[in-house]
C-alpha positions as CSV (number, residue, x, y, z in Angstrom):
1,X,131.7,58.7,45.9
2,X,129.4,61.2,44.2
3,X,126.2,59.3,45.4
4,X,127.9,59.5,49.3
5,X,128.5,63.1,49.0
6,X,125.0,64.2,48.1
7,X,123.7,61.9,50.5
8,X,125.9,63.7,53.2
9,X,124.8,66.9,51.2
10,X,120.8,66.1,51.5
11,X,120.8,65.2,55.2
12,X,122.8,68.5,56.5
13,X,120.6,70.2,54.3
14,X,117.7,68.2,56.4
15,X,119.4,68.8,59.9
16,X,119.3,72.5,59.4
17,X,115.8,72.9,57.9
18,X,114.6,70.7,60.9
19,X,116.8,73.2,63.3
20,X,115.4,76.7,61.5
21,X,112.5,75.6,61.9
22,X,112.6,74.7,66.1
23,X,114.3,78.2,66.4
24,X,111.2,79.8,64.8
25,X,108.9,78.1,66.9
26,X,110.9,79.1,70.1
27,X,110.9,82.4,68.7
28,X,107.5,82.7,68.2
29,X,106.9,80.9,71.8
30,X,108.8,83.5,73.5
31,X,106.8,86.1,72.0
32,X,103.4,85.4,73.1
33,X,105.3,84.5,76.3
34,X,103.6,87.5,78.2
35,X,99.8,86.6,77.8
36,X,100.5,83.4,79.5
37,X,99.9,83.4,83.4
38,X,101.8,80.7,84.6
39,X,105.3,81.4,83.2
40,X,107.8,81.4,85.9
41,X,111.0,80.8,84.7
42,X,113.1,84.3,84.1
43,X,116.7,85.3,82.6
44,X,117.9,88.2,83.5
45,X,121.3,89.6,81.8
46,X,122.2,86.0,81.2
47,X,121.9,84.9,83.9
48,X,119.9,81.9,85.1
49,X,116.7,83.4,87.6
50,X,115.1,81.8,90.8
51,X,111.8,80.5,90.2
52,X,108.8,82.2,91.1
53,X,106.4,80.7,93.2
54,X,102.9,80.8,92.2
55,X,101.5,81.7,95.7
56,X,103.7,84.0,97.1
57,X,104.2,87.2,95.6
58,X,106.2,89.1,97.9
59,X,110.2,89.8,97.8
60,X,113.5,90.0,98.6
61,X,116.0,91.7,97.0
62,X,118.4,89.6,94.9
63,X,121.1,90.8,92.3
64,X,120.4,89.0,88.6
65,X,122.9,91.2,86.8
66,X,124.9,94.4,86.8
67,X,122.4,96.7,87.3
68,X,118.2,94.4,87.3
69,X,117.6,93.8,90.8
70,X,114.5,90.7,91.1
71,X,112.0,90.4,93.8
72,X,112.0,87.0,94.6
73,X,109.8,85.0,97.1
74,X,110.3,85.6,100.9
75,X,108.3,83.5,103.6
76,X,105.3,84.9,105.4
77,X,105.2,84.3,109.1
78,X,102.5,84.8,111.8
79,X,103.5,88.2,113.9
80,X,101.9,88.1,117.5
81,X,99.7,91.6,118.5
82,X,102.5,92.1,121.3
83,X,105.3,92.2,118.7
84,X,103.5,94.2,116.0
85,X,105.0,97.4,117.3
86,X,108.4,96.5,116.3
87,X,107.2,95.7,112.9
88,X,105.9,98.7,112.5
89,X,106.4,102.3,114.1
90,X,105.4,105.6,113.7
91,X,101.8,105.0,113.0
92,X,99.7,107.5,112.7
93,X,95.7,105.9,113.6
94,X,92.5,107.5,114.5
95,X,93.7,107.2,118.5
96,X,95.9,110.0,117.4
97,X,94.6,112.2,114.8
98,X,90.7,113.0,114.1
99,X,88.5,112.2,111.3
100,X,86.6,115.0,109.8
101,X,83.5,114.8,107.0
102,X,81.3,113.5,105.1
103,X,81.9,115.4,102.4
104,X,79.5,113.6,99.9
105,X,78.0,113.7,96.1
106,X,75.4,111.2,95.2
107,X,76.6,108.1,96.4
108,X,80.1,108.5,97.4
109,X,81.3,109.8,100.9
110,X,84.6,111.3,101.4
111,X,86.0,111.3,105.3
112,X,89.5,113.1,106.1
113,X,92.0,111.5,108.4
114,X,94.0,114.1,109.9
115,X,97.1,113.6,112.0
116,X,100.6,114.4,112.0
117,X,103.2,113.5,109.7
118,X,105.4,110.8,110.5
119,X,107.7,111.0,107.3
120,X,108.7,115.1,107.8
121,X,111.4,116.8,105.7
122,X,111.2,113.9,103.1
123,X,110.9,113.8,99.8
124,X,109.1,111.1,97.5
125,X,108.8,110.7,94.5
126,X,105.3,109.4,92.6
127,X,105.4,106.5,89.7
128,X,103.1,109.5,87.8
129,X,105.6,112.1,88.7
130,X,108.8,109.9,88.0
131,X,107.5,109.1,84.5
132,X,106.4,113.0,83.3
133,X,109.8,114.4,84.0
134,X,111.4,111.3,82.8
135,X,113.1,110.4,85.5
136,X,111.9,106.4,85.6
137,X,110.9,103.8,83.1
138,X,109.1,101.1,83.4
139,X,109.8,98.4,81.1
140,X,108.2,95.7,79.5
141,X,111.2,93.0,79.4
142,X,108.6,90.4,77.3
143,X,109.2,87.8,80.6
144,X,105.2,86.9,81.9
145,X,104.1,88.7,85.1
146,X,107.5,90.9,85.2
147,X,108.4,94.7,84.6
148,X,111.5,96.0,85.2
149,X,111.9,100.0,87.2
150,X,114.3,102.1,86.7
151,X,114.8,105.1,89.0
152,X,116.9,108.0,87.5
153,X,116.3,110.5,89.8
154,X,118.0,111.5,93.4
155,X,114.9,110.7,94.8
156,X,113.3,107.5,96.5
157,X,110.4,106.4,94.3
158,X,107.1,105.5,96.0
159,X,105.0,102.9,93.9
160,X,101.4,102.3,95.4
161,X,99.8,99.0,94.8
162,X,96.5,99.6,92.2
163,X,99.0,102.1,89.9
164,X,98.1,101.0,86.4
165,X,100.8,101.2,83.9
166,X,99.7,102.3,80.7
167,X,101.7,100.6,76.8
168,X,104.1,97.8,76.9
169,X,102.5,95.0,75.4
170,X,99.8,94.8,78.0
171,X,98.3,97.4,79.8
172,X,99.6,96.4,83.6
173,X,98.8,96.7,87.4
174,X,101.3,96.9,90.1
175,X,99.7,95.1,92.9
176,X,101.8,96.1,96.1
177,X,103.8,98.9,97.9
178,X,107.1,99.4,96.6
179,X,110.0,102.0,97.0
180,X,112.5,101.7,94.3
181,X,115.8,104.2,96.1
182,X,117.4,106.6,94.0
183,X,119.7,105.3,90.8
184,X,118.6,101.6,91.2
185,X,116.8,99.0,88.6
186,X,114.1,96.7,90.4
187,X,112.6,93.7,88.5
188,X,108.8,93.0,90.5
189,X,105.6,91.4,89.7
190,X,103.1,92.7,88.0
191,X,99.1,91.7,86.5
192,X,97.8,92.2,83.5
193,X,94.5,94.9,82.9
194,X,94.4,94.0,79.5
195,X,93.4,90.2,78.7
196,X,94.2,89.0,75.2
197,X,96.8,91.7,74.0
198,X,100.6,90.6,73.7
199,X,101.7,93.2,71.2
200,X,101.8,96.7,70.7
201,X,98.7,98.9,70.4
202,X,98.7,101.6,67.8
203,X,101.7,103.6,68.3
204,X,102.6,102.9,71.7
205,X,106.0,101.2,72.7
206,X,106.1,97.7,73.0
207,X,108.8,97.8,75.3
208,X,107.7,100.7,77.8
209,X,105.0,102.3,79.5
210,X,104.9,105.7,79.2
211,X,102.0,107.2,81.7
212,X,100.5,106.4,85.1
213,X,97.6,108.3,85.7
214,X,95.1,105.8,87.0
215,X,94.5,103.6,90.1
216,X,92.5,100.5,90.5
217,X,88.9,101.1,91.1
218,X,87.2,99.6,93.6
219,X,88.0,97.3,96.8
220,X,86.6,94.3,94.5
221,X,89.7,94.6,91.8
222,X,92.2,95.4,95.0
223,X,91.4,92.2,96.5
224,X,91.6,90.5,93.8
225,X,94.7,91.9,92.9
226,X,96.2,91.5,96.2
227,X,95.6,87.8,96.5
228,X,98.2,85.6,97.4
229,X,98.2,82.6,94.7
230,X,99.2,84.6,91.0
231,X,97.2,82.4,88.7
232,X,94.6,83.0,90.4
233,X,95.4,86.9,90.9
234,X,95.3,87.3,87.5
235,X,91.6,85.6,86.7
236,X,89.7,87.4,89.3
237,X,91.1,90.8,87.9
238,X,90.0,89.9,84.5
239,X,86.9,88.8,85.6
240,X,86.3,92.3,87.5
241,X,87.7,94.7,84.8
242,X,84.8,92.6,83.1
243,X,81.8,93.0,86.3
244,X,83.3,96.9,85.9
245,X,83.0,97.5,82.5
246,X,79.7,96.0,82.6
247,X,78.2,98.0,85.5
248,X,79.5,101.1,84.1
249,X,77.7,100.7,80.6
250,X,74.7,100.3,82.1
251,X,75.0,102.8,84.4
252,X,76.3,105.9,82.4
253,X,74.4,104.1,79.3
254,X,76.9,104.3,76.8
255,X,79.6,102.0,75.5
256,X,82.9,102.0,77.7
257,X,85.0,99.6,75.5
258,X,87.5,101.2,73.3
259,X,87.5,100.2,70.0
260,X,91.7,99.8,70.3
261,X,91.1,97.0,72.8
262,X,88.0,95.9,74.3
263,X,89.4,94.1,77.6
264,X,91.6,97.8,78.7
265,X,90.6,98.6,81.6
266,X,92.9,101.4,81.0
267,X,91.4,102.4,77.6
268,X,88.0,101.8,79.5
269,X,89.1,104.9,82.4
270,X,89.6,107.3,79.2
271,X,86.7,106.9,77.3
272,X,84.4,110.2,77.6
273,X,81.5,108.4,78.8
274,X,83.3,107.5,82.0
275,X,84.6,110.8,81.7
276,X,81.6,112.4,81.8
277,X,80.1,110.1,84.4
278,X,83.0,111.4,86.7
279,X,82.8,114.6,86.2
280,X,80.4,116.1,88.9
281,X,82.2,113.8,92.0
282,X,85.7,115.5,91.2
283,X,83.5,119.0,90.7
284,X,82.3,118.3,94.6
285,X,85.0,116.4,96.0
286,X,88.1,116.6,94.7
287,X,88.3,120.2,96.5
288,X,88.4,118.3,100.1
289,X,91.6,118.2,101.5
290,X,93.0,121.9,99.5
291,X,94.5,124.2,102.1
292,X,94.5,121.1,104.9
293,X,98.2,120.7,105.8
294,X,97.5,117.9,108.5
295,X,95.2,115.5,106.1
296,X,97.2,112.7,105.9
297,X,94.6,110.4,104.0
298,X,90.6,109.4,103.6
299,X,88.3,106.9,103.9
300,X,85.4,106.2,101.5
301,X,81.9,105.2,101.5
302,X,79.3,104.0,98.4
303,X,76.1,103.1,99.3
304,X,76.5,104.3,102.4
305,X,78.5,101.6,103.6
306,X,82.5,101.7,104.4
307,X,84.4,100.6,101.3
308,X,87.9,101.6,101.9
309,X,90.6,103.7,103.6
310,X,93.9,104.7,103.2
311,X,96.7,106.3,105.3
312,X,100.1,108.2,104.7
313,X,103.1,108.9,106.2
314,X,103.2,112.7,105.2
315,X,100.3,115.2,104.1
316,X,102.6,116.1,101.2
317,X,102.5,112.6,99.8
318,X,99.0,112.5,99.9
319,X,98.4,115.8,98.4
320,X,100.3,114.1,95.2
321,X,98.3,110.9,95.1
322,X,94.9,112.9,95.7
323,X,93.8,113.4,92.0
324,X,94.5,110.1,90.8
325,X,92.7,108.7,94.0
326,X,89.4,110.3,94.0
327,X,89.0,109.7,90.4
328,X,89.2,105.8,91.4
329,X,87.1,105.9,93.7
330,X,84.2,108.5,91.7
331,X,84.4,105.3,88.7
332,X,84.0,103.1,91.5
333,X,80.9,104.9,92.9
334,X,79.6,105.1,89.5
335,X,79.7,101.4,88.6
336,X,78.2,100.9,91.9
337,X,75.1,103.0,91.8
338,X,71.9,102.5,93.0
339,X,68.2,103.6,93.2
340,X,67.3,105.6,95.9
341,X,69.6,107.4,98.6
342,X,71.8,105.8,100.9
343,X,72.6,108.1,104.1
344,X,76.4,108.8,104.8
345,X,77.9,106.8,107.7
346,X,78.5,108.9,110.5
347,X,82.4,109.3,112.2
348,X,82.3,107.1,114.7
349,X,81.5,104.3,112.3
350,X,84.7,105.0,110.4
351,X,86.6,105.4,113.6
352,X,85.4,101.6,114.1
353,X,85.7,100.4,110.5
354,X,89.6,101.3,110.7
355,X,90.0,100.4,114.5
356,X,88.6,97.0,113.5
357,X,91.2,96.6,110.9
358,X,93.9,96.0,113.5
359,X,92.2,93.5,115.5
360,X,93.0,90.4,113.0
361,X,95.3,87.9,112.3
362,X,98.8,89.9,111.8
363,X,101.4,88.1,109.2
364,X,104.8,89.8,108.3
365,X,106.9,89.6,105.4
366,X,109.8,90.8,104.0
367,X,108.8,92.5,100.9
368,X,110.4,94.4,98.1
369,X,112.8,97.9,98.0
370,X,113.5,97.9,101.9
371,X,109.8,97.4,102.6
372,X,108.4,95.4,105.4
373,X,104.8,94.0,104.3
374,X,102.1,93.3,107.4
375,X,98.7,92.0,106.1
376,X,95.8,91.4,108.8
377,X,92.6,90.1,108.1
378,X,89.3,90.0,110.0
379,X,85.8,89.2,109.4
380,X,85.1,92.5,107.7
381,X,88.2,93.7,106.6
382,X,91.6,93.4,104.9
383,X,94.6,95.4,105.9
384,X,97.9,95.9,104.2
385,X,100.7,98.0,106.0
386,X,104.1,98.9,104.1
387,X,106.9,99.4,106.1
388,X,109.8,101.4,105.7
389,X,113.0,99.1,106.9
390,X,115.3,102.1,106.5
391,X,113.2,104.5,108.3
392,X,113.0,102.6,111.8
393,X,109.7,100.7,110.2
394,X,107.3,103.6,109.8
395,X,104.5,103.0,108.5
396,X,104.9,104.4,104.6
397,X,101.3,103.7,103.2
398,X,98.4,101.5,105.0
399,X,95.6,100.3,103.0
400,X,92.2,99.1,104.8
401,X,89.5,97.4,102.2
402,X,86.0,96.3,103.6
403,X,85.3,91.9,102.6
């Protein structure tokens, strides 16, 4: 009877060392969870989630608890030229308004779209703005490819695709448009700036991010960022935070790596070489649209060829997304430079770069926080337009990047 007992004795003993041990390892799984691209699987509240599709990074609205709202996937469909008006209103184009500049320093032109505003007597609120007075968080929920936005404030919440997130336990990028409305929780997608890390840096919270100051720069990382398969989203931006960092170190011939974490594009924006670098473009340009009431976005040059343009729905929300805009584009016009001097183009070519914009194939989706999403390509450019569905579709934010 004795000999049974400690046999019994020995193998629960067994059973459990065996079952400690697979809950370590599916702890220890779950916390390198976020450097892996291809997760897809996601609990939220404890409940089971939908399944993310890998090439199709746009979403609906769906309830996964009490408060965590998740963007899941929502089809794409063709949109005919002859129906794009009902997709989206209120646009405010070149046909309309004027373009005014260059206003230039070295390499980089500045133009100024004017127009009138097609958003009046409303207020939104920045991810930059949100965060200083504490009146959003963006969380790092430790779930691959997903952050979680909380909006505190009275105040609809305007997220522009290329706002880099700064902490958690990867420094991220938000790729697309996204209003979050007043006292709601959105779960969206998100790419990493920061390969390698999936823990916390220094003293920095693990499980928030607590500044958003910079935006992606340069049309290579937005395209890359705004492709449509997420594995392979999150490679090319890698590889370009890598072209950039390279291109800047040999062009302001210094070092742009941080120490804290060589692969931060982040980290990489804040080091005073960079800094430095920057300095005379914000000096000559950043002063561009102060006193202009009717500048309702820019386009850019470097090189002296079109690079990019965007377009708001108010001059107000502009005016707040100015600062961290121009310094993109003066890193990008730093990494880019080249011997000699390249002439400004002249207004009618920017008049043509945007009217070009609208001439190619139109798709529509139905994207995240009330947003309808049009992309249209051409030969020589990409266009993204984010549409407010609660504001008859006006036209919140449109994006124009040269191939």
């Amino acid at each position: 009877m004795r000999s049974r007992t400690l046999e019994l004795t020995i193998t629960a003993g067994v059973v459990s060392s065996v079952l400690l041990v697979g809950y370590c390892l599916l702890v220890a799984w779950q916390s390198f969870a976020p450097s892996m691209p291809n997760q897809q699987n996601v609990q939220v509240a404890g409940q089971p989630a939908p399944r993310v599709a890998q090439n199709n990074r746009f979403f609906n609205n769906v309830q996964v608890g009490p408060q965590a709202v998740l963007q899941v996937p929502a089809a794409e469909v063709a949109c005919k030229q002859e129906n794009l008006p009902k997709s989206r209103q209120q646009l405010v184009t070149t046909r309309d308004g004027k373009v005014t500049g260059p206003y230039t320093h070295g390499n980089l032109a500045i133009f100024l779209i004017h127009g009138n505003d097609t958003l009046q007597d409303q207020e939104i609120l920045t991810l930059q703005e949100g965060l200083e007075q504490n009146v959003v968080t963006v969380r790092d929920p430790n779930t691959s490819h997903l952050l979680t936005i909380e909006n505190r404030s009275k105040t609809a919440l305007f997220i522009q695709g290329g706002d880099i997130v700064k902490g958690g336990t990867q420094d991220r990028v938000l790729p697309y448009d996204l209003i979050v409305p007043p006292q709601s929780n959105h779960m969206i997608m998100a790419l990493c700036v920061e390969a390698g890390r999936s823990f916390p840096r220094g003293n920095e919270m693990s499980t928030s991010f607590q500044t958003s100051t910079e935006q992606l720069p340069g049309r290579r990382l937005k395209i890359a960022a705004f492709r449509q398969n997420q594995q392979t989203a999150q490679q090319d931006v890698w590889n370009n935070v890598a072209n950039l960092q390279a291109n800047l170190k040999h062009n302001v011939g210094a070092e742009v790596k941080a120490a804290a974490s060589a692969t931060s594009l982040q980290l990489t924006l804040e080091t005073p070489s960079v800094q430095t670098a920057i300095q005379n473009h914000l000096a000559n340009l950043a002063q561009a649209p102060a006193g202009k009431n009717d500048v309702i976005g820019y386009a850019v040059a470097v090189n002296g060829k079109m690079h990019s343009a965007d377009v708001y729905a108010s001059s107000a929300l502009f005016q707040k997304l100015w600062p961290k805009l121009i310094r993109a584009n003066a890193v990008e016009a730093v990494a880019e430079k080249q011997a000699g001097v390249q002439d400004a183009p002249s207004v009618e070519t920017v008049e043509a770069f945007l009217a070009d914009s609208e001439q190619g194939q139109a798709f529509r989706r139905q994207g995240a926080g009330n947003l309808v999403l049009i992309r249209q390509e051409s030969g020589q450019s990409l266009l993204y337009d984010a549409c407010d569905s609660t504001r008859e579709n006006v036209v919140i934010h449109r994006t124009v990047l040269a191939r």
